[in-house]
GUVEX-551836 format. One record per residue (C-alpha): residue in three letters; z, x, y; residue number from 1. Coordinates in steps of 0.001 Angstrom, whole numbers, plus 500000, padded with zeros to 6 digits. Example, Ala and Ser with C-alpha at 12.3 -4.5 7.8 and 13.67 -1.06 7.14 Angstrom:
# residues 2
> ala / 507800 / 512300 / 495500 / 1 $
> ser / 507140 / 513670 / 498940 / 2 $
This chain:
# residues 246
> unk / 500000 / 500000 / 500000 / 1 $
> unk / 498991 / 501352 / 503275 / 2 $
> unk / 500653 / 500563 / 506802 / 3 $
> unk / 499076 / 501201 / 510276 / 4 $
> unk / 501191 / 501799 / 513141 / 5 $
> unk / 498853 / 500425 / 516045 / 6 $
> unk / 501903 / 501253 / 518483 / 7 $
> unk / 504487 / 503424 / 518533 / 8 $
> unk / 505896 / 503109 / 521720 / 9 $
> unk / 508524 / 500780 / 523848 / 10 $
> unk / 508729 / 498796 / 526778 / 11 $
> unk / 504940 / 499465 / 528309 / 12 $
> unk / 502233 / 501814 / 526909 / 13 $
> unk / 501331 / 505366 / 528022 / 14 $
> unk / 498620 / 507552 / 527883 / 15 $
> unk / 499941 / 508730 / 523963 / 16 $
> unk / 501390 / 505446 / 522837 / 17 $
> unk / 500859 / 501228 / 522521 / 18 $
> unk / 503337 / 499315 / 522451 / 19 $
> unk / 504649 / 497908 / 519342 / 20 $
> unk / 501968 / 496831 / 516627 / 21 $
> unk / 501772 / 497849 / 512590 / 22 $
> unk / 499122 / 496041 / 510398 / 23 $
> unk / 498753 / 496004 / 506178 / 24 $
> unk / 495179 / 495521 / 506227 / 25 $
> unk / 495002 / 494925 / 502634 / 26 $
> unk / 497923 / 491578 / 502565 / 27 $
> unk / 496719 / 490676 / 506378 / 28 $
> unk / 500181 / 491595 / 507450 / 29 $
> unk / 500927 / 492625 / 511177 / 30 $
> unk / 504083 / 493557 / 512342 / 31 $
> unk / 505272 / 492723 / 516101 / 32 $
> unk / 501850 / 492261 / 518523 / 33 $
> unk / 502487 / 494220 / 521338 / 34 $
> unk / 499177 / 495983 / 523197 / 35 $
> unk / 498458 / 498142 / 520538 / 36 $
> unk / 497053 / 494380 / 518895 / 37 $
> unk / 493404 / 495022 / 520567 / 38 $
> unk / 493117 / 497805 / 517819 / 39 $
> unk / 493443 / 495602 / 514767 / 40 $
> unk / 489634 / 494464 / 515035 / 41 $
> unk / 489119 / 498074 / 513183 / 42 $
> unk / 491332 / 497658 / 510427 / 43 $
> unk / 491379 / 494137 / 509468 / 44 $
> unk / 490545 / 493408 / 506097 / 45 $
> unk / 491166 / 489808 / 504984 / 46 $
> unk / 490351 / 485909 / 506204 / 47 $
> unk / 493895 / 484997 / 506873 / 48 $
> unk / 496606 / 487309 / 509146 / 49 $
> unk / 500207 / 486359 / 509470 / 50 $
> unk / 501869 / 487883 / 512530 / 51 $
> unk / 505509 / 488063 / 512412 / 52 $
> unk / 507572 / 488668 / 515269 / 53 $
> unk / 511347 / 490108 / 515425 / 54 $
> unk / 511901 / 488773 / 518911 / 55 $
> unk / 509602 / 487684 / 522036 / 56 $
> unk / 510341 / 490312 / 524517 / 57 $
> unk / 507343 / 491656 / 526775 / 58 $
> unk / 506457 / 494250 / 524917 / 59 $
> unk / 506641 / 493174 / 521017 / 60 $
> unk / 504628 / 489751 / 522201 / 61 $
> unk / 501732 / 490297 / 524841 / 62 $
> unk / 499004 / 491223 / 522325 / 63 $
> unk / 498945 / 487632 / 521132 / 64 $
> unk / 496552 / 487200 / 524453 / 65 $
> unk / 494645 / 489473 / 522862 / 66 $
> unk / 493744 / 487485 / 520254 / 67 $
> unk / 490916 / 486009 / 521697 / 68 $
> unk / 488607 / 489607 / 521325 / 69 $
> unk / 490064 / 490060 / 518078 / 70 $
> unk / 489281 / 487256 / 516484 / 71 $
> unk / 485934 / 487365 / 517968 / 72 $
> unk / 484484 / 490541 / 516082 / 73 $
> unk / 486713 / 489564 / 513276 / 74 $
> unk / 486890 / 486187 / 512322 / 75 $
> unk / 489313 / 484428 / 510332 / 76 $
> unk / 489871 / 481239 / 508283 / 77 $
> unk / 494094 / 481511 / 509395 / 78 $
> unk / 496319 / 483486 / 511863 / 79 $
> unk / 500016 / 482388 / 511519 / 80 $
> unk / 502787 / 483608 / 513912 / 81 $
> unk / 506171 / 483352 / 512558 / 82 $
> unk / 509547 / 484051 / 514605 / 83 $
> unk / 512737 / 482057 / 515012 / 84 $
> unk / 511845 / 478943 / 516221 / 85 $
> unk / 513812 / 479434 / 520134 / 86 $
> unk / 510800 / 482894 / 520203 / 87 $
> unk / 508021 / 480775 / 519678 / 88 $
> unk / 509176 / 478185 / 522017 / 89 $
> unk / 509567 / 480846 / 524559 / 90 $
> unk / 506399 / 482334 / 523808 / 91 $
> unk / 504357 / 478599 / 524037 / 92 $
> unk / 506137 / 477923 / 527414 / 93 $
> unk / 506016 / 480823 / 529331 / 94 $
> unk / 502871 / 483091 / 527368 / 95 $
> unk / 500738 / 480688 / 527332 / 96 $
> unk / 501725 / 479141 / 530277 / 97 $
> unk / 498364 / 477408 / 532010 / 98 $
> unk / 499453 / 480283 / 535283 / 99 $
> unk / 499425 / 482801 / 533141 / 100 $
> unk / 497114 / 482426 / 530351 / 101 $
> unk / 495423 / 478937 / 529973 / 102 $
> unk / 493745 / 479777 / 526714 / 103 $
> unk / 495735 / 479746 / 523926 / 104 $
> unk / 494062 / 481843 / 520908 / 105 $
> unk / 493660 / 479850 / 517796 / 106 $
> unk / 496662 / 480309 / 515952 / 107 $
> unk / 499609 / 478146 / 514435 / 108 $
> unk / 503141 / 478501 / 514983 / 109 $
> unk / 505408 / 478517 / 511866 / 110 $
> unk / 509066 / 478855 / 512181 / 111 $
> unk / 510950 / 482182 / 510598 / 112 $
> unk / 513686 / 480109 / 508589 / 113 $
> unk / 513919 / 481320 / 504985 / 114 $
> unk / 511552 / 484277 / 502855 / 115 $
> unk / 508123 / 484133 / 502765 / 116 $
> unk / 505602 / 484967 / 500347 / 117 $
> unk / 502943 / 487449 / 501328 / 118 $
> unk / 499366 / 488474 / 499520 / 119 $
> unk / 499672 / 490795 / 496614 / 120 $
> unk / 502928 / 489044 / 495142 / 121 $
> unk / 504756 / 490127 / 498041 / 122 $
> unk / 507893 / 488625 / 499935 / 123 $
> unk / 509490 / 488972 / 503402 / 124 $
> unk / 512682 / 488971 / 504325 / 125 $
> unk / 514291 / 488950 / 507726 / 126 $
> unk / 518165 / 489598 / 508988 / 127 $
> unk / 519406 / 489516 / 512338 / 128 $
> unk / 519972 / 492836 / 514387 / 129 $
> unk / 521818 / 493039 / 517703 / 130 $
> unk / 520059 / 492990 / 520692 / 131 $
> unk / 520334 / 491626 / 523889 / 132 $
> unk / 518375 / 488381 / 523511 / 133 $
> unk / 518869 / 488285 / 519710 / 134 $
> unk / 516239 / 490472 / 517412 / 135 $
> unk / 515602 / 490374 / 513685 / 136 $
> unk / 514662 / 492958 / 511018 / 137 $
> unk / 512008 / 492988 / 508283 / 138 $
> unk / 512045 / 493914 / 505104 / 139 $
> unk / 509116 / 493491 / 502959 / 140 $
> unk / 509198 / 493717 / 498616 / 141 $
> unk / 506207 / 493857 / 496408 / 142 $
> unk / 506105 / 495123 / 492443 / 143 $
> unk / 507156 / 498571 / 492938 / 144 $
> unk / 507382 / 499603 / 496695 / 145 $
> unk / 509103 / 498161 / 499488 / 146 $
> unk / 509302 / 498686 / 503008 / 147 $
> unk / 511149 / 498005 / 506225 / 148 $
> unk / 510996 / 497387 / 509832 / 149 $
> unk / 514020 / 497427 / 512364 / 150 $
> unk / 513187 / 497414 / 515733 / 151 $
> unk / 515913 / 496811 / 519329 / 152 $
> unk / 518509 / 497036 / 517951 / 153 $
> unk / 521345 / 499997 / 518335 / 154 $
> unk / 522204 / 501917 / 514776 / 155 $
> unk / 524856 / 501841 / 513483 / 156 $
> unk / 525354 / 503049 / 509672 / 157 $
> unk / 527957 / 500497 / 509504 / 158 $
> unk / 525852 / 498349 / 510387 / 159 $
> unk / 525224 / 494600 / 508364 / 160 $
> unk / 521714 / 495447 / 508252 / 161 $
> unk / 521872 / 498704 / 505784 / 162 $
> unk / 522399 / 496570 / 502865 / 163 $
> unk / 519065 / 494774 / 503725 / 164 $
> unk / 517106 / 497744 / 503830 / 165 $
> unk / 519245 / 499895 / 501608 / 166 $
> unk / 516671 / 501750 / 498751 / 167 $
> unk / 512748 / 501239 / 500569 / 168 $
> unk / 510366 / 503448 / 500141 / 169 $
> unk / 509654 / 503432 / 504193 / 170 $
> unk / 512060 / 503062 / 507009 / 171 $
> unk / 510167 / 502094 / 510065 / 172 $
> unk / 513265 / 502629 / 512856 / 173 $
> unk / 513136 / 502635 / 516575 / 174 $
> unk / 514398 / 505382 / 518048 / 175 $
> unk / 514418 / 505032 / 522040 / 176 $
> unk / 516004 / 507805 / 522948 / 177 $
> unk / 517499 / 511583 / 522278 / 178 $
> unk / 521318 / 512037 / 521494 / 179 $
> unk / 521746 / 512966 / 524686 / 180 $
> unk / 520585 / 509417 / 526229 / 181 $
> unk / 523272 / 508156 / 523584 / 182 $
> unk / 524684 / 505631 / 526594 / 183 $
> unk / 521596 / 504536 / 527751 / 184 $
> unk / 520859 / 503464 / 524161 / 185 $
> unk / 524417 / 501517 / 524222 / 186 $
> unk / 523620 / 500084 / 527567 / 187 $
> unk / 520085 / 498715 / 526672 / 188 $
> unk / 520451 / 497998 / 523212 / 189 $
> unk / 518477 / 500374 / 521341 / 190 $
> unk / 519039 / 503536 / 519367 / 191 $
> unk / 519334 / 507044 / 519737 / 192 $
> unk / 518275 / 509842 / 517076 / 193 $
> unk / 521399 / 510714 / 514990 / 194 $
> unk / 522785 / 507129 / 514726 / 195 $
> unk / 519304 / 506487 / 513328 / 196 $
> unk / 519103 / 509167 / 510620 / 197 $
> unk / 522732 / 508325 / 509316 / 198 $
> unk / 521125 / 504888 / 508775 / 199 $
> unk / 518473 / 505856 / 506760 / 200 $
> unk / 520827 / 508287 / 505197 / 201 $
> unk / 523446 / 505389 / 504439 / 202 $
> unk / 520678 / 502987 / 503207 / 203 $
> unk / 519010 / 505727 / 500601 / 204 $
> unk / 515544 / 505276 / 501857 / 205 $
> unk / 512957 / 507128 / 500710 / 206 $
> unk / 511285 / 507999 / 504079 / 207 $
> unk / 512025 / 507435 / 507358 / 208 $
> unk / 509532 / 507343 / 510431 / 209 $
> unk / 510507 / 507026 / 513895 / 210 $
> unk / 509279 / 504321 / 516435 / 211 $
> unk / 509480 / 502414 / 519733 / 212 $
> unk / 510058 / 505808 / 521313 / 213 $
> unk / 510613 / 506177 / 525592 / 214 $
> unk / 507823 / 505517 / 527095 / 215 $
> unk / 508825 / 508258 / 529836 / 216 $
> unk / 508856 / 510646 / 527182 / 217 $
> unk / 505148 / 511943 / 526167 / 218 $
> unk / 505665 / 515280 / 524908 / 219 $
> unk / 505337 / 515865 / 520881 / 220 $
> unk / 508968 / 515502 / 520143 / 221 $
> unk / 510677 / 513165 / 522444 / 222 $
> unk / 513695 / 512601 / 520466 / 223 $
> unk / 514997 / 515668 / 518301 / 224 $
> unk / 512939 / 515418 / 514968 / 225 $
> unk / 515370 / 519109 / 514252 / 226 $
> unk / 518690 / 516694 / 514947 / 227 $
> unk / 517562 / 513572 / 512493 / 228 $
> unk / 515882 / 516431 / 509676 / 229 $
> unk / 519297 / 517897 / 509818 / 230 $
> unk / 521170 / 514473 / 508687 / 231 $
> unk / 517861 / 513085 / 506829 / 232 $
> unk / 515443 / 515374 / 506115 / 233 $
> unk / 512302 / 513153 / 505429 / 234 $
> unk / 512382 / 511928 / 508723 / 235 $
> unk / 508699 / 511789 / 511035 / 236 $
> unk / 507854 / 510760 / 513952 / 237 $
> unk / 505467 / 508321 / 514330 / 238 $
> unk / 502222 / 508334 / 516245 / 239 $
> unk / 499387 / 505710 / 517208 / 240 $
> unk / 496950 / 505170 / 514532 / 241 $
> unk / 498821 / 507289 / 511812 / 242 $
> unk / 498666 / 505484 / 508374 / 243 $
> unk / 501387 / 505545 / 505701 / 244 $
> unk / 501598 / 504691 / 502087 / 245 $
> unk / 504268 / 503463 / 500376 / 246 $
């Protein structure tokens, strides 16, 4: 199974990094739609996408007006957003406002209650994270592998969530900031690189790979890689476009 990370970055894009975005071509599986969504025309592979969303924030949501050019050089029989039901309110009445956007892409809302089944005999879970404006978490199962996705949240390897993603084969973790923006990541709600590797460390993952990274920071390690290898050693960071098996 093969996972692109269309975005990699928090908040608003740079020049190096789109904002939050992953796609499993082969299931029709995307992961958060934020502007790196105007890529996924390359790398679709299937009739039907489901789009699930861990929260409705700016930057995890806006690619759904992209829709429109997407689905127009790659058509589709089905695209299905799922999120707790108060995100896609949020997103109908203030998205796709008429003063903002008046055309809503053709898509149906379905409400992120209980698992779901995905292509390929897979299931996804969700579990709640903390974050200001409530967040979730997703882990996905199929025969064999497994994966998760936490995103705005701030780690904590005592965390509820570890059990939830405890033994995947990929960790997909934000990681906003370096140790030594440890507050900031208190004060906004996201994570910081050493709380993150004692998560995956604490969970037993098999590979972790850092995302939602500052914005502000552009150079080729913005958070410490040498601080999280220390605590977890199969720990990357991740970059636009880069695609991972597991």
């Amino acid at each position: 199974m093969q996972i692109v990370l269309l975005g990699t970055t928090g908040y608003h894009p740079n020049d190096r990094r789109h904002t939050p975005c992953m796609v499993i071509p082969e299931c029709g599986v995307m992961l958060d739609a934020g502007t790196g969504m105007y890529r996924a025309e390359r790398y679709l592979e299937t009739a039907e996408l489901d789009i699930f969303l861990t929260h409705a924030h700016l930057d995890h949501v806006v690619g759904l007006t992209f829709l429109l050019n997407v689905l127009r050089a790659h058509p589709m029989n089905r695209v299905t957003v799922h999120a707790l039901p108060e995100k896609l309110s949020a997103i109908d009445e203030h998205l796709f406002s008429r003063a903002l956007f008046p055309v809503k892409p053709p898509y149906e809302s379905r409400p992120l209650i209980g698992d779901v089944a995905l292509a390929k005999g897979g299931r996804l879970t969700h579990f709640p994270l903390a974050h200001r404006g409530g967040s979730v978490g997703f882990r996905l199962d199929w025969p064999g592998h497994a994966m998760a996705y936490v995103t705005d949240t701030t780690a904590d390897p005592a965390a509820d969530y570890v059990e939830r993603i405890r033994g995947v084969d990929l960790l997909l973790h934000e990681c906003y900031y370096p140790d030594e923006d440890a507050a900031w990541a208190k004060k906004t709600g996201h994570s910081s690189t050493t709380k993150v590797a004692q998560v995956a460390r604490a969970a037993g993952v098999g590979r972790l790979v850092l995302v939602h990274m500052n914005p502000q920071r552009t150079e080729d390690d913005p958070i410490g890689l040498d601080v999280a290898r220390a605590i977890f050693p199969a720990t990357e960071i991740g970059e636009d476009l880069m695609e991972l098996e597991f």
